[in-house]
ROTITI-216486 format. One line per 3 residues: their letters; for each residue y, z, x of C-alpha. Coordinates in steps of 0.05 Angstrom, whole numbers. Example, Ala and Ser with C-alpha at 12.3 -4.5 7.8 and 13.67 -1.06 7.14 Angstrom:
AS	-90:156:246  -21:143:273
This chain:
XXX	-11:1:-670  -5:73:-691  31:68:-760
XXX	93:116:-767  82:185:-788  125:246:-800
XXX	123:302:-749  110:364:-783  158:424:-767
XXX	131:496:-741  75:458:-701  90:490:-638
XXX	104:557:-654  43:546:-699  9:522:-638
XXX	46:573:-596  10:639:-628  -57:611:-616
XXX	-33:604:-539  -4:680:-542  -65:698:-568
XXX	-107:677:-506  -52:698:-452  -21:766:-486
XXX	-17:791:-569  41:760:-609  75:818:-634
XXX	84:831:-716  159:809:-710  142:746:-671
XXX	85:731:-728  150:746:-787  192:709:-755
XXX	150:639:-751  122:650:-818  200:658:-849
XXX	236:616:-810  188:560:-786  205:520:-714
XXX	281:526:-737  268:602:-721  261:587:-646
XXX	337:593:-639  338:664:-661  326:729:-631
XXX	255:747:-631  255:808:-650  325:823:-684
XXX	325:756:-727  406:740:-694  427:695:-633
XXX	410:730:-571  484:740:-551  485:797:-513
XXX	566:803:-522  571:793:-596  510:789:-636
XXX	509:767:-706  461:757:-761  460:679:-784
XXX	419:638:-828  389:588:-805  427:523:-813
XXX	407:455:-841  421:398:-809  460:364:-863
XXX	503:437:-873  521:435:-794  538:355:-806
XXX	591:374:-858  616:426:-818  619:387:-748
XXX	659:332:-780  705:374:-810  723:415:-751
XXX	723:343:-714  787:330:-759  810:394:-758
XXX	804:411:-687  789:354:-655  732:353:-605
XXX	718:435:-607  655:451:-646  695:489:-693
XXX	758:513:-705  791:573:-654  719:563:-622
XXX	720:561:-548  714:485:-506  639:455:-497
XXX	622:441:-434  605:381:-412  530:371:-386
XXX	503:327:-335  438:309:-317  421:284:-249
XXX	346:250:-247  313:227:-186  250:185:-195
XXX	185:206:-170  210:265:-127  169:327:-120
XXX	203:389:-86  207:368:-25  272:400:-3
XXX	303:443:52  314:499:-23  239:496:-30
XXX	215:512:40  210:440:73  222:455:144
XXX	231:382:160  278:344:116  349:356:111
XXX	380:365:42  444:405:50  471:383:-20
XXX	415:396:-60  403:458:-20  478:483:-35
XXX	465:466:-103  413:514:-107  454:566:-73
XXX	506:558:-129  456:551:-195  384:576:-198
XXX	326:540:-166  255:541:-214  194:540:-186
XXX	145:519:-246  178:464:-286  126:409:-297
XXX	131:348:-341  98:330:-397  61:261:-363
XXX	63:235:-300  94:168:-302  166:145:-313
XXX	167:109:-382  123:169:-420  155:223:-389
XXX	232:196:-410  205:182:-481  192:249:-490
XXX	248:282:-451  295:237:-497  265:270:-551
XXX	247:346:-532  176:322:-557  110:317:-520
XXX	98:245:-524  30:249:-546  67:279:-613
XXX	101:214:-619  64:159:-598  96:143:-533
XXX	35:168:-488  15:102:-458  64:68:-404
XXX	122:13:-422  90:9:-492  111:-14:-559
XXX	172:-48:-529  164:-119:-572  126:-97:-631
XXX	183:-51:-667  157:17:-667  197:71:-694
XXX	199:133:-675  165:184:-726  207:211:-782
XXX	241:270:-760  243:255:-690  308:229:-658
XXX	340:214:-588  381:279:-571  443:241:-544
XXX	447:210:-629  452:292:-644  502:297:-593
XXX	542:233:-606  544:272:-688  568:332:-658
XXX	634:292:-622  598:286:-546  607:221:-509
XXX	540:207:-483  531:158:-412  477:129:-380
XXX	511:121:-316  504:46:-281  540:13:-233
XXX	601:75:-222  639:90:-159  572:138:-149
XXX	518:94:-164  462:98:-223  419:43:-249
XXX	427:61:-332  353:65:-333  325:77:-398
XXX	251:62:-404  231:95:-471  165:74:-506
XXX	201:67:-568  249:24:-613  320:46:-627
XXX	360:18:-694  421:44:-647  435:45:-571
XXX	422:117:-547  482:131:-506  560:108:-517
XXX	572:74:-454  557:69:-378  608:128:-345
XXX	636:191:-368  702:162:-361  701:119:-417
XXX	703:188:-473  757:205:-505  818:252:-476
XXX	790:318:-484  724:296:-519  667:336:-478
XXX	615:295:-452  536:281:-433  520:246:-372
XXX	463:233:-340  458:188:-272  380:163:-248
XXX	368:149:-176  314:108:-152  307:128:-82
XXX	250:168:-73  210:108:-123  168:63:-75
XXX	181:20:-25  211:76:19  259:61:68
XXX	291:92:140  343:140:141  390:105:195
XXX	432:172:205  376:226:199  309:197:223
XXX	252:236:224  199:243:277  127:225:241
XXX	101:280:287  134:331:263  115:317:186
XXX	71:372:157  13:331:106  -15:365:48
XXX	-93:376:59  -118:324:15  -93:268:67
XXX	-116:238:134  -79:257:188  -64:181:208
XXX	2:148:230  -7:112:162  -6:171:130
XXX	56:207:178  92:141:168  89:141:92
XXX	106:222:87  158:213:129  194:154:99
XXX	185:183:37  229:250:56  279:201:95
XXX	297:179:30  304:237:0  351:252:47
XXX	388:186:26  387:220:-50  407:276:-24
XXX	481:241:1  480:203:-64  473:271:-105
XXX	530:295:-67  576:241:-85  561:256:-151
XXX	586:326:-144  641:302:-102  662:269:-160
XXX	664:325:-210  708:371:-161  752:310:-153
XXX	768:301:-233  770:376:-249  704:370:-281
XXX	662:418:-241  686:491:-281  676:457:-346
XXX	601:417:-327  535:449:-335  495:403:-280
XXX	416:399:-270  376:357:-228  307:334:-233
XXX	253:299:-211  234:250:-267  154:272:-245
XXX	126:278:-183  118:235:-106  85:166:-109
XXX	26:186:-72  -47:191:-84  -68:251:-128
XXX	12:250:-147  43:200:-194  -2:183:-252
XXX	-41:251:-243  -33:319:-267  -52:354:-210
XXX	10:389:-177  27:332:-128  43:289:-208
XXX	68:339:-249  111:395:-212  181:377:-208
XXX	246:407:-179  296:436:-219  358:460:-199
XXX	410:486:-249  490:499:-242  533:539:-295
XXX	597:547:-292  626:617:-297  658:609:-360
XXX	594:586:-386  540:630:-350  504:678:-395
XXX	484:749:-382  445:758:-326  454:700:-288
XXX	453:703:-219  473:638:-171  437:632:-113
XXX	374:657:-142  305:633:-161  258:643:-228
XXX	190:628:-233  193:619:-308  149:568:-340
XXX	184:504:-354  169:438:-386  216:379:-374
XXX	230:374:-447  264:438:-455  324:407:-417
XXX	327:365:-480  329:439:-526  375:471:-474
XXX	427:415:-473  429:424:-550  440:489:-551
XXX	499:494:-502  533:437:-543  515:482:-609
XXX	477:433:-632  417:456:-683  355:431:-662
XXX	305:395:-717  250:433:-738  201:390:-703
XXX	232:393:-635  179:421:-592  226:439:-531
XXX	253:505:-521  314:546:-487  302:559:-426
XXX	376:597:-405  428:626:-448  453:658:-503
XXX	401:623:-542  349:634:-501  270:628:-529
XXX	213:665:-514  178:645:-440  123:597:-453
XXX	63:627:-429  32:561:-420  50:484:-401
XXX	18:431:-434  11:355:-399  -26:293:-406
XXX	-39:221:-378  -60:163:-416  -46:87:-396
XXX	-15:79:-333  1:-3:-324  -69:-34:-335
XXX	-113:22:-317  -136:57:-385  -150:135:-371
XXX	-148:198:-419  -126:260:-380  -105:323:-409
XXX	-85:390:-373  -54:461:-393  -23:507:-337
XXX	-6:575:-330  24:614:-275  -42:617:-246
XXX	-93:576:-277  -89:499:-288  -145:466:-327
XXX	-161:388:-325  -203:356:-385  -219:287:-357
XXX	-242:245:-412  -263:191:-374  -304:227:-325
XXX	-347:154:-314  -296:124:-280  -262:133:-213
XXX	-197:175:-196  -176:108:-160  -182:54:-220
XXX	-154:-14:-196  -83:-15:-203  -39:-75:-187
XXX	26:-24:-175  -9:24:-129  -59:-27:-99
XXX	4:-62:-72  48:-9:-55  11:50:-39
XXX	-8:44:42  -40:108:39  -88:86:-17
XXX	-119:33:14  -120:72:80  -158:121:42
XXX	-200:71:15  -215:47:86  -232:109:122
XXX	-274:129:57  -318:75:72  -327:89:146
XXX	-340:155:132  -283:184:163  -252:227:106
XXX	-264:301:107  -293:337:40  -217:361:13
XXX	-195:275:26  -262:240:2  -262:281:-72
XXX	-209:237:-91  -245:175:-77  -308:195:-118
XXX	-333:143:-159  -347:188:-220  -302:252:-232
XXX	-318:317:-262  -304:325:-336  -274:395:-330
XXX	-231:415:-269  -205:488:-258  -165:508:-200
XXX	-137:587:-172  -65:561:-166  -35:626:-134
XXX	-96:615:-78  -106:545:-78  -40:514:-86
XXX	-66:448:-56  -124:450:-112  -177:437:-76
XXX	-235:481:-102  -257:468:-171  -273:525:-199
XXX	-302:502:-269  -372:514:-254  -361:587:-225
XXX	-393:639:-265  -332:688:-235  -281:650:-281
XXX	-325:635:-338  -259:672:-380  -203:629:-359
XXX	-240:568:-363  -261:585:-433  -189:607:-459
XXX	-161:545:-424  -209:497:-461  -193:540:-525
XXX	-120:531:-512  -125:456:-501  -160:432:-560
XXX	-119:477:-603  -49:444:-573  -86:379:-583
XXX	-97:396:-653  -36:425:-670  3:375:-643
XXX	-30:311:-669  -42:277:-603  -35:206:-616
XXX	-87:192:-552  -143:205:-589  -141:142:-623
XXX	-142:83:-571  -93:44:-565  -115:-25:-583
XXX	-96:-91:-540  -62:-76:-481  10:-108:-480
XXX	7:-183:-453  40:-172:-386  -20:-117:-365
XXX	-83:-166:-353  -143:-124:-328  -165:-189:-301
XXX	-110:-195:-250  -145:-152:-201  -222:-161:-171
XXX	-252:-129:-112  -182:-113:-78  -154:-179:-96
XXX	-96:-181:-137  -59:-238:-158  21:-237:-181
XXX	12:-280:-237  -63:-300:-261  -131:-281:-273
XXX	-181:-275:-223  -259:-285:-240  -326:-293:-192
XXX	-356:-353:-204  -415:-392:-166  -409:-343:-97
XXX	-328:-359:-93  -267:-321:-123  -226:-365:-178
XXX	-161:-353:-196  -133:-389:-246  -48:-391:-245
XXX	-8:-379:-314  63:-408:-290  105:-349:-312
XXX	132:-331:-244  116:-335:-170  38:-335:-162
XXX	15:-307:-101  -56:-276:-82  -58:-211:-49
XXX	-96:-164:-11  -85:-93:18  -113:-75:85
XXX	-98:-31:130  -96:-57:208  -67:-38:276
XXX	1:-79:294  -2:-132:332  -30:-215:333
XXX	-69:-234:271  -90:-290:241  -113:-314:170
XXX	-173:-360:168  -193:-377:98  -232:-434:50
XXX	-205:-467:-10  -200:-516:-59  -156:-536:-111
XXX	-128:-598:-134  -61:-579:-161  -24:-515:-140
XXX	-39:-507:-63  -16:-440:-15  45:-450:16
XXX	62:-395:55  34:-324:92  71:-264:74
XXX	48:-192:100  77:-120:89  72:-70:136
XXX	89:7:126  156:15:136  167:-59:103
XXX	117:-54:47  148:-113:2  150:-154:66
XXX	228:-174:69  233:-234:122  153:-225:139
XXX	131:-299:121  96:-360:159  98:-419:120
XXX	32:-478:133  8:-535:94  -53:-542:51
XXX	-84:-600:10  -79:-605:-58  -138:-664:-66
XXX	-192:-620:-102  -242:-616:-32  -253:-557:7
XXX	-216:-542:65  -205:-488:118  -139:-462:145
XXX	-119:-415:204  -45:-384:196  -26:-336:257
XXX	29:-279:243  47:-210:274  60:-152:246
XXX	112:-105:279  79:-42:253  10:-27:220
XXX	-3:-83:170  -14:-61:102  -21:-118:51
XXX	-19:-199:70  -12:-249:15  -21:-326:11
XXX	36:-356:-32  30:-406:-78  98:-418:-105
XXX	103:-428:-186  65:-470:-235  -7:-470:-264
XXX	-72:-489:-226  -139:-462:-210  -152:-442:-132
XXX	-221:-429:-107  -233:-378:-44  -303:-394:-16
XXX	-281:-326:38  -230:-299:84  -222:-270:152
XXX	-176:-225:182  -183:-223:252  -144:-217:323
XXX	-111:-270:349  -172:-274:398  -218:-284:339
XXX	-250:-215:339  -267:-194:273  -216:-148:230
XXX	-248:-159:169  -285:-208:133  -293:-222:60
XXX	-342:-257:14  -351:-263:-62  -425:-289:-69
């Protein structure tokens, strides 16, 4: 365990002329301005040293946070919830996150699904078209937008970590919502409302307090301006049918990188029919506003939390992981010189700076450390010229990924470049169709170049890709002597964001937390609850008790009559029961054939017949709770003539 450090402030603007450097000179102003004011400095004027109000600028100092503490709470008694006295109302801000949901929306040129309420809420804020997170999985990616920190700055880089061993977050660094709470906000984590929201949290950190006031913006205060933010799990796997919109699999447009297999149009287009489910949900959310009064007076952005559950998506940093939507509605009271609903701005954003913007519309002062920026309004920062990710631990799979982007250029710097793209993965072994199908076809040979990269069993250590020509980044250009430059200023910029912000993932992370056992998965084979070894030609897994064992294995097959045939042993904790997914079921609700099978220590043989209603994509022998070993001499998966599906041996 990383012990706790302080973050140190100006590190990104110190980090931030080294990047200006590369992509365009930092001007002598810019240079003054970091060296006088530090990080606090990023909430002034570039160039003039005032707020960039372009109705009534002023000179200020810069504020510490203990002065703006004394003066929030007295204007709190004074004035009640207004920031100060004769100042004008807050507004309140909601955030509206959808998990794992890339842009894939009528607003962003999908021809297929149907998203009228996100689309209209385009049409009434501005749409961005290069806001990327910081990581690529749910847990890492909240821990730093909580913070407007990358979470390599603060040791949350490695997923659902720290969560029983008390880590604190670095001195310095602070949930936003605690600033907002200080500054008279009610903060919500929505849950269980007329509208819906699950309270997710999910931070890789421990909090002394809880981070938001209560579950629904109508708990606050009369008049007391409010935070909100609502997460939506929809577009997270297992997918499932739109019953009032369905959508033809035919019709489905796949990126490049995948097979062109009713697998494939299956998952894609499950995956949009429940965006299209968000899409209602998000409505109701907005319904909601209009029907309090609350829409004039609420700032409202949606998000995807990171990108689509898909190969070469979630847990990587190409685009298919990292590029988000990001939609954003001001009110007109609120909307700040320039702004123009209904249009679009291909300004380089990082999640984070949600965090920085939030702050800054509640007149909030930011701490010195914060490494988000402004992104809108009267406050606004200089454009970053360059966005920064990175991937660590996803689950049990250990990787070290790190990437920078520009609006061109991204570079990868795989640090692993040993391993595989496709580690085993219990999470994405079980639930990713498209995976295994991948996996399948790679073997027979039937994946074109652009589909096979992924499924390499070494990677490059350097990627570079042209994104204005190659937006599916296919071609790595690393190794071209044409773009010898970028690659070298990209490297350059990498390693000095690395250095400047003290990225915690260069120092592994030690034992991996007790419910992430590397030993749980083995040739395919992955077991609920257990370890799973080789021993004497035969696979042995060994049950721990904590929860429903079961033994699974993903493979892809036609619909139809199967049947099972297997040879065991064990002498205490027998299977009772066949379960299967198939693609449009993946978790298998109702799929299950229950048989009998001796528990007396000797080896037997059993036969269980099922069928599968659409392509299978996973089948799992059940073995109910408790401990026990269970030997598996080998398997079959064949018709229910007998032909051979697929056989498999462990000697």
């Amino acid at each position: 365990m990383h012990g706790r450090r302080t973050v140190q402030a100006g590190a990104q603007d110190r980090a931030g002329i080294q990047h200006r450097s590369v992509f365009g000179k930092l001007c002598t102003t810019d240079r003054e301005r970091i060296r006088r004011y530090g990080s606090q400095s990023a909430t002034l004027h570039p160039r003039s040293g005032t707020r960039d109000d372009p109705v009534n600028s002023q000179p200020i100092a810069a504020a510490t946070r203990r002065d703006f503490l004394k003066t929030s709470a007295a204007a709190l008694g004074a004035a009640g919830f207004a920031a100060c006295a004769g100042a004008a109302p807050r507004p309140n801000v909601l955030w509206i996150i959808a998990e794992d949901y890339s842009p894939d929306m009528g607003c962003y040129g999908d021809k297929v699904v149907h998203t009228p309420r996100l689309d209209a809420l385009a049409a009434e804020g501005v749409r961005y078209d290069a806001c990327c997170v910081t990581a690529p999985i749910c847990s890492i990616a909240r821990s730093a937008l909580m913070t407007g920190m990358y979470q390599t700055s603060i040791g949350a880089q490695n997923h659902r970590s720290h969560r029983n061993d008390g880590y604190k977050l670095p001195d310095g660094v602070r949930p936003f919502t605690a600033l907002l709470r200080e500054a008279g906000y009610h903060t919500s984590n929505l849950k269980d409302t007329p509208v819906g929201g699950r309270g997710k949290t999910d931070f890789n950190f421990n909090l002394d307090e809880p981070p938001f006031d209560g579950t629904d913006w109508t708990q606050r205060a009369e008049g007391q301006p409010f935070y909100a933010q609502i997460n939506f799990q929809e577009t997270h796997r297992a997918f499932h049918h739109d019953p009032e919109r369905p959508i033809d699999p035919a019709q489905v447009v796949l990126p490049p990188y995948y097979p062109d297999h009713p697998v494939a149009r299956q998952e894609w287009e499950m995956y949009l029919e429940t965006a299209q489910i968000l899409d209602r949900k998000v409505g109701a959310v907005l319904d909601r506003l209009e029907e309090q009064g609350l829409a004039e007076d609420t700032l409202v952005f949606f998000i995807g939390d990171h990108g689509r559950p898909m190969p070469r998506g979630k847990q990587f940093l190409y685009e298919g992981g990292v590029l988000i939507p990001l939609l954003v509605r001001v009110p007109k009271k609120f909307q700040p010189e320039g702004w123009q609903p209904g249009s679009s701005s291909d300004r380089l954003v990082s999640h984070i700076d949600l965090t920085a913007t939030t702050l800054a519309y509640a007149g909030v002062p930011r701490p010195k450390s914060m490494e988000a920026r402004v992104f809108f309004g009267p406050e606004e920062d200089p454009k970053r010229e360059m966005l920064f990710m990175a991937r660590d631990r996803a689950d049990e799979t250990v990787d070290r990924i790190r990437a920078v982007r520009t609006h061109q250029y991204k570079y990868i710097r795989n640090y692993h470049p040993e391993l595989p793209y496709t580690q085993p993965n219990n999470y994405k072994d079980t639930s990713y169709p498209m995976l295994q199908l991948m996996r399948q076809l790679h073997d027979e040979g039937k994946l074109n170049p652009d589909q096979d990269r992924f499924m390499a069993s070494t990677r490059p250590e350097e990627e570079l890709y042209d994104l204005q020509a190659d937006p599916f980044e296919l071609h790595n250009l690393a190794d071209s002597a044409d773009h010898a430059q970028p690659l070298a200023e990209l490297r350059g910029a990498l390693q000095q964001w690395i250095k400047e912000t003290g990225d915690y993932g260069e120092t592994p992370e030690g034992p991996l937390p007790a419910e992430y056992d590397v030993r749980s998965n083995l040739d395919g084979w992955t077991t609920t609850s257990g370890v799973i070894a080789p021993k004497d030609g035969k696979l042995e897994v060994e049950w721990r008790g904590k929860k429903g064992n079961a033994l699974q294995r993903p493979w892809i097959a036609e619909a139809g009559p199967l049947r099972v045939r297997f040879r065991g042993r064990t002498d205490k904790l027998a299977p009772q029961a066949l379960t299967w997914g198939v693609v449009d079921n993946v978790n298998g609700d109702g799929n299950r054939v229950e048989f009998e099978f001796p528990a007396d220590g000797a080896w037997h043989e059993a036969t269980v017949a099922f069928e599968p209603n659409n392509w299978l994509t996973i089948f799992s022998l059940d073995f109910g709770p408790g401990e026990g070993v269970f030997d598996l001499e080998w398997a079959r998966l064949e018709k229910a003539d007998g032909k051979l599906v697929k056989e498999f041996r462990f000697s």
